[in-house]
C-alpha positions in Angstrom: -21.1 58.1 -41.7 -22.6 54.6 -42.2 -21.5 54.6 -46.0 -18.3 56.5 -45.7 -17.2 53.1 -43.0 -18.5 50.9 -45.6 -16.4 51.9 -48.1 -13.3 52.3 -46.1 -14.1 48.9 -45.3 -14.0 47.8 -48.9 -11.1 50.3 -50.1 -9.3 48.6 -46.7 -9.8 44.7 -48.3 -9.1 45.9 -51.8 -6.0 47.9 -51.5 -4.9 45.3 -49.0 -5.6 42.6 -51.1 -3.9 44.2 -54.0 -0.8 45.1 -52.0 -0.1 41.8 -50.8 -0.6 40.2 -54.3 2.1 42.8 -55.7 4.4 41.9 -52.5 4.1 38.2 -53.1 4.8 38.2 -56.9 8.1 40.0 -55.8 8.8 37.8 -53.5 9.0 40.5 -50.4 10.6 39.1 -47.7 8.4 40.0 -45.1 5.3 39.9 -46.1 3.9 37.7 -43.6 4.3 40.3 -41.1 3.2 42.7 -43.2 -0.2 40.7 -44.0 -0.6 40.2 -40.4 -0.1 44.3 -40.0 -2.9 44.7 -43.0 -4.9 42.4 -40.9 -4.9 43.9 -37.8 -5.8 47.5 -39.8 -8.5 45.8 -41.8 -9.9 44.8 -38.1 -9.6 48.3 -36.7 -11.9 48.8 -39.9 -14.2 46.7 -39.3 -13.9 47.8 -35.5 -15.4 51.4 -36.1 -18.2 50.7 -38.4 -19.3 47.9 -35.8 -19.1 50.9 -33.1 -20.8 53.2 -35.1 -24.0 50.3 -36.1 -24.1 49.5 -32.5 -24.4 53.0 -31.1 -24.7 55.5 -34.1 -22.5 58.3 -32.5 -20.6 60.2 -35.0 -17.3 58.3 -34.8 -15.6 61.2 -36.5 -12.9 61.8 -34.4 -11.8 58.0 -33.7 -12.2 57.3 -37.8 -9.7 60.6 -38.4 -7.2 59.3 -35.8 -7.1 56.1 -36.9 -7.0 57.7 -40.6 -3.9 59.4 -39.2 -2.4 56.7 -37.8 -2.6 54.6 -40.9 -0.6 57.1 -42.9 1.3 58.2 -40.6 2.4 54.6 -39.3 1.5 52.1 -41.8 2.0 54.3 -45.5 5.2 55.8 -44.2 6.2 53.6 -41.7 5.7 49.9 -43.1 4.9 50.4 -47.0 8.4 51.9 -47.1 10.3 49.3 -46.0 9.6 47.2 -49.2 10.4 49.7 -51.8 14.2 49.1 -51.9 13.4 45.5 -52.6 10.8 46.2 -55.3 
């Protein structure tokens, strides 16, 4: 479980990173909030691999909630609005 929250850690900051470098090139008029959404997610990220060093319980069912959440909010909430303006 260790590993698999690293590297949703670093997919988290990558794909993040990458989104918000696409956004800014086209100018996307709210990407400020959006960054700030990205941030809050990345911190949730962070969140659960701190829980899961601190106590080593199998976080499985908070990680695939908040896996849920993120496409369920985020991916087809958030990352929608901006494709009419790309």
């Amino acid at each position: 479980m260790g590993k698999i929250l690293d590297g949703l850690v670093y997919y988290t900051e990558e794909h993040f990173s990458y989104e918000e470098s696409m956004l800014r090139e086209r100018n996307y008029s709210r990407l400020i909030g959006h960054q700030l959404e990205h941030k809050r997610r990345t911190g949730q990220v962070v969140e659960l691999r701190e829980k899961y060093r601190k106590s080593a319980l199998a976080l499985t069912m908070e990680v695939m909630q908040f896996l849920k959440n993120w496409r369920a909010n985020h991916i087809m909430g958030q990352d929608r609005q901006y494709a009419a303006e790309l």
